[in-house]
C-alpha positions in Angstrom: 0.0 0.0 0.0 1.2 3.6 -0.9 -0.6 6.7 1.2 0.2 9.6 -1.5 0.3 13.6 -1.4 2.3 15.4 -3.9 4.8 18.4 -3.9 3.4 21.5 -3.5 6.0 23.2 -5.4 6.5 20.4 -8.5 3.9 20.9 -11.5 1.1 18.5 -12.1 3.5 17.0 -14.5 6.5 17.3 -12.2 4.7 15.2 -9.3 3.7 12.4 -11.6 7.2 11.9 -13.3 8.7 12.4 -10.0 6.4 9.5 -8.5 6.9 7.2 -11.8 10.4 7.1 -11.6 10.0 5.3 -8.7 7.3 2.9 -9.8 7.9 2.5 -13.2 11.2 1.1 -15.1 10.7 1.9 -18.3 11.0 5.5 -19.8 8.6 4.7 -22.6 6.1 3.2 -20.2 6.2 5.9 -17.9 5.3 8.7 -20.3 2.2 6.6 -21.7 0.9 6.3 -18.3 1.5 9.7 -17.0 -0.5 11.1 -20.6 -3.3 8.7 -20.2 -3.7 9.2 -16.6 -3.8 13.2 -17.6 -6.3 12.7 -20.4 -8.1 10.3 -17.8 -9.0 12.9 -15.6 -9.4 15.7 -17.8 -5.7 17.6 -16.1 -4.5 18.6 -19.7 -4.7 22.4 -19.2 -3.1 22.6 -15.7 0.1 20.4 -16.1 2.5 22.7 -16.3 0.4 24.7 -13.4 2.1 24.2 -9.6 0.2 21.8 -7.3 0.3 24.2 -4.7 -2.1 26.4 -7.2 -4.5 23.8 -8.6 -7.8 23.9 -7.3 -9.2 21.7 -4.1 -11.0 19.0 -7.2 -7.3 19.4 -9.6 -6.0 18.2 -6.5 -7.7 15.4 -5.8 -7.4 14.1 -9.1 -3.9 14.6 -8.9 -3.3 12.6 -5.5 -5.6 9.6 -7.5 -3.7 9.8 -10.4 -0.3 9.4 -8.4 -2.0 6.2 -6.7 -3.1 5.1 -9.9 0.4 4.9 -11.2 0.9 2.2 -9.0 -1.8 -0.1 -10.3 -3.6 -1.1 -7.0 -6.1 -3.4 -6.2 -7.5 -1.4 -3.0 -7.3 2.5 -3.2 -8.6 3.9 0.6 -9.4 7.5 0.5 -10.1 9.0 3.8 -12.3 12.4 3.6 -12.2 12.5 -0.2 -15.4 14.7 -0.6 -14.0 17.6 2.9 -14.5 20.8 1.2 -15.2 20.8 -2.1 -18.0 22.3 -4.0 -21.3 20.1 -5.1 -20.0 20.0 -8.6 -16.6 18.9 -7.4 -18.2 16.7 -5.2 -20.7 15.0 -8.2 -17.1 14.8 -10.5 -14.9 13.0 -7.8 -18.4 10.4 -7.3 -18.1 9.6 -10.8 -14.4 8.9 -11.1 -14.6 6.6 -8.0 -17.4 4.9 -9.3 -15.7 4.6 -13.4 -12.4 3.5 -11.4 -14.2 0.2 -9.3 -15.7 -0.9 -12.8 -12.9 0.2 -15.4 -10.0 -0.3 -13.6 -11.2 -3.1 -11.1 -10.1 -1.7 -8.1 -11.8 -2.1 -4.7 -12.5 1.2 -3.1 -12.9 2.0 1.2 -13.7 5.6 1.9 -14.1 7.1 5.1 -16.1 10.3 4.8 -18.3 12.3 7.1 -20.4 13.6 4.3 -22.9 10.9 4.8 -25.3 11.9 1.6 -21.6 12.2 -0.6 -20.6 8.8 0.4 -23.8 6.9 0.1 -23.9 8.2 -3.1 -21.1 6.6 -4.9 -20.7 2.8 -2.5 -22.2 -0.2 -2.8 -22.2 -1.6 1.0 -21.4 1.2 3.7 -20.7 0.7 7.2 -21.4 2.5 10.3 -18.9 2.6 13.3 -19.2 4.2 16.6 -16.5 3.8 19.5 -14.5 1.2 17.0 -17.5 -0.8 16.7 -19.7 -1.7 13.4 -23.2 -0.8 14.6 -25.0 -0.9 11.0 -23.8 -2.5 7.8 -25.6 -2.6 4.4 -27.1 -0.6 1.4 -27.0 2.8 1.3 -30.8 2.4 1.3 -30.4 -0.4 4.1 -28.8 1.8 6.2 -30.7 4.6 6.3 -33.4 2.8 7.7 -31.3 0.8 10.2 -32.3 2.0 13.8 -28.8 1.7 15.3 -27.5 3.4 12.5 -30.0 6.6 12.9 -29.4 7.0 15.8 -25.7 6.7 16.4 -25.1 8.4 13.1 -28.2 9.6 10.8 -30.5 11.2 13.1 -34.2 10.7 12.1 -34.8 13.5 9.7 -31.5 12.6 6.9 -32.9 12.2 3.4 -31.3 10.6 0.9 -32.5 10.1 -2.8 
Protein backbone atom coordinates (compact mmCIF):
# COMPACT_ATOMS: atom_id res chain seq x y z
CA UNK A 1 0.00 0.00 0.00
CA UNK A 2 1.20 3.60 -0.88
CA UNK A 3 -0.65 6.65 1.19
CA UNK A 4 0.15 9.60 -1.54
CA UNK A 5 0.26 13.57 -1.37
CA UNK A 6 2.27 15.39 -3.93
CA UNK A 7 4.80 18.37 -3.95
CA UNK A 8 3.40 21.48 -3.47
CA UNK A 9 5.95 23.20 -5.37
CA UNK A 10 6.53 20.42 -8.53
CA UNK A 11 3.90 20.95 -11.52
CA UNK A 12 1.13 18.53 -12.13
CA UNK A 13 3.48 17.02 -14.52
CA UNK A 14 6.52 17.30 -12.20
CA UNK A 15 4.68 15.24 -9.32
CA UNK A 16 3.72 12.42 -11.64
CA UNK A 17 7.17 11.86 -13.26
CA UNK A 18 8.74 12.37 -10.04
CA UNK A 19 6.38 9.55 -8.53
CA UNK A 20 6.89 7.24 -11.76
CA UNK A 21 10.41 7.13 -11.57
CA UNK A 22 10.02 5.34 -8.66
CA UNK A 23 7.28 2.87 -9.82
CA UNK A 24 7.94 2.49 -13.16
CA UNK A 25 11.23 1.07 -15.12
CA UNK A 26 10.70 1.85 -18.33
CA UNK A 27 10.98 5.46 -19.82
CA UNK A 28 8.56 4.70 -22.64
CA UNK A 29 6.08 3.24 -20.25
CA UNK A 30 6.19 5.95 -17.88
CA UNK A 31 5.31 8.66 -20.32
CA UNK A 32 2.17 6.64 -21.75
CA UNK A 33 0.92 6.30 -18.29
CA UNK A 34 1.49 9.65 -17.01
CA UNK A 35 -0.51 11.06 -20.57
CA UNK A 36 -3.27 8.72 -20.20
CA UNK A 37 -3.70 9.19 -16.56
CA UNK A 38 -3.76 13.17 -17.58
CA UNK A 39 -6.35 12.74 -20.38
CA UNK A 40 -8.15 10.26 -17.77
CA UNK A 41 -8.96 12.87 -15.59
CA UNK A 42 -9.41 15.74 -17.84
CA UNK A 43 -5.66 17.59 -16.14
CA UNK A 44 -4.52 18.65 -19.66
CA UNK A 45 -4.75 22.38 -19.16
CA UNK A 46 -3.14 22.58 -15.69
CA UNK A 47 0.07 20.37 -16.07
CA UNK A 48 2.47 22.68 -16.27
CA UNK A 49 0.39 24.67 -13.44
CA UNK A 50 2.12 24.21 -9.56
CA UNK A 51 0.19 21.80 -7.29
CA UNK A 52 0.27 24.19 -4.75
CA UNK A 53 -2.14 26.38 -7.24
CA UNK A 54 -4.47 23.82 -8.61
CA UNK A 55 -7.78 23.88 -7.27
CA UNK A 56 -9.16 21.68 -4.12
CA UNK A 57 -11.03 19.03 -7.18
CA UNK A 58 -7.30 19.35 -9.60
CA UNK A 59 -6.02 18.23 -6.46
CA UNK A 60 -7.70 15.35 -5.84
CA UNK A 61 -7.39 14.10 -9.09
CA UNK A 62 -3.85 14.59 -8.88
CA UNK A 63 -3.28 12.62 -5.54
CA UNK A 64 -5.56 9.64 -7.45
CA UNK A 65 -3.75 9.76 -10.39
CA UNK A 66 -0.31 9.40 -8.45
CA UNK A 67 -2.04 6.22 -6.66
CA UNK A 68 -3.10 5.06 -9.88
CA UNK A 69 0.44 4.91 -11.19
CA UNK A 70 0.86 2.17 -9.00
CA UNK A 71 -1.80 -0.10 -10.30
CA UNK A 72 -3.59 -1.05 -7.03
CA UNK A 73 -6.14 -3.43 -6.22
CA UNK A 74 -7.51 -1.39 -2.98
CA UNK A 75 -7.28 2.47 -3.22
CA UNK A 76 -8.60 3.92 0.56
CA UNK A 77 -9.41 7.48 0.54
CA UNK A 78 -10.09 9.01 3.77
CA UNK A 79 -12.31 12.36 3.65
CA UNK A 80 -12.22 12.55 -0.22
CA UNK A 81 -15.40 14.69 -0.61
CA UNK A 82 -14.03 17.64 2.85
CA UNK A 83 -14.49 20.82 1.22
CA UNK A 84 -15.20 20.78 -2.12
CA UNK A 85 -18.01 22.25 -3.99
CA UNK A 86 -21.26 20.14 -5.13
CA UNK A 87 -20.01 20.01 -8.61
CA UNK A 88 -16.57 18.92 -7.37
CA UNK A 89 -18.18 16.73 -5.23
CA UNK A 90 -20.73 14.97 -8.24
CA UNK A 91 -17.14 14.76 -10.47
CA UNK A 92 -14.88 13.03 -7.77
CA UNK A 93 -18.40 10.35 -7.30
CA UNK A 94 -18.14 9.64 -10.77
CA UNK A 95 -14.41 8.85 -11.07
CA UNK A 96 -14.63 6.65 -8.01
CA UNK A 97 -17.44 4.93 -9.30
CA UNK A 98 -15.66 4.63 -13.45
CA UNK A 99 -12.39 3.55 -11.37
CA UNK A 100 -14.18 0.17 -9.34
CA UNK A 101 -15.65 -0.89 -12.76
CA UNK A 102 -12.94 0.22 -15.44
CA UNK A 103 -10.03 -0.29 -13.63
CA UNK A 104 -11.22 -3.11 -11.11
CA UNK A 105 -10.06 -1.69 -8.10
CA UNK A 106 -11.76 -2.07 -4.69
CA UNK A 107 -12.53 1.23 -3.12
CA UNK A 108 -12.93 1.95 1.22
CA UNK A 109 -13.70 5.57 1.91
CA UNK A 110 -14.10 7.06 5.07
CA UNK A 111 -16.10 10.31 4.85
CA UNK A 112 -18.29 12.32 7.07
CA UNK A 113 -20.41 13.57 4.35
CA UNK A 114 -22.94 10.91 4.81
CA UNK A 115 -25.31 11.91 1.59
CA UNK A 116 -21.63 12.21 -0.62
CA UNK A 117 -20.59 8.75 0.43
CA UNK A 118 -23.78 6.89 0.13
CA UNK A 119 -23.94 8.21 -3.12
CA UNK A 120 -21.06 6.58 -4.94
CA UNK A 121 -20.74 2.78 -2.49
CA UNK A 122 -22.17 -0.16 -2.82
CA UNK A 123 -22.15 -1.57 0.99
CA UNK A 124 -21.42 1.16 3.68
CA UNK A 125 -20.65 0.73 7.15
CA UNK A 126 -21.43 2.50 10.30
CA UNK A 127 -18.90 2.61 13.34
CA UNK A 128 -19.18 4.23 16.65
CA UNK A 129 -16.50 3.84 19.55
CA UNK A 130 -14.51 1.18 17.02
CA UNK A 131 -17.46 -0.79 16.65
CA UNK A 132 -19.72 -1.71 13.37
CA UNK A 133 -23.20 -0.75 14.59
CA UNK A 134 -24.99 -0.94 11.03
CA UNK A 135 -23.81 -2.53 7.78
CA UNK A 136 -25.57 -2.63 4.42
CA UNK A 137 -27.08 -0.63 1.44
CA UNK A 138 -26.98 2.84 1.28
CA UNK A 139 -30.83 2.43 1.30
CA UNK A 140 -30.45 -0.39 4.09
CA UNK A 141 -28.81 1.76 6.20
CA UNK A 142 -30.73 4.63 6.32
CA UNK A 143 -33.43 2.84 7.68
CA UNK A 144 -31.31 0.83 10.22
CA UNK A 145 -32.29 1.97 13.80
CA UNK A 146 -28.80 1.70 15.34
CA UNK A 147 -27.52 3.37 12.46
CA UNK A 148 -30.00 6.64 12.86
CA UNK A 149 -29.38 6.99 15.76
CA UNK A 150 -25.68 6.73 16.36
CA UNK A 151 -25.15 8.42 13.07
CA UNK A 152 -28.19 9.59 10.82
CA UNK A 153 -30.50 11.16 13.11
CA UNK A 154 -34.25 10.66 12.09
CA UNK A 155 -34.82 13.49 9.74
CA UNK A 156 -31.49 12.56 6.94
CA UNK A 157 -32.88 12.16 3.39
CA UNK A 158 -31.25 10.55 0.88
CA UNK A 159 -32.55 10.09 -2.81
Amino acid sequence: MVALGYFHDLTLLENLKAIAEILIPDEKERETKINILISKFELDAVRDIRAHFLSGGQKRKLVLALALLSEPKVLLLDEPFAALDVLTIKMLQQIIVNLQTENNIGICICDHQASSLLSCVDIAIVLSNCKIIAKGTPAELIKDPNAKSAYFGDSFNFN
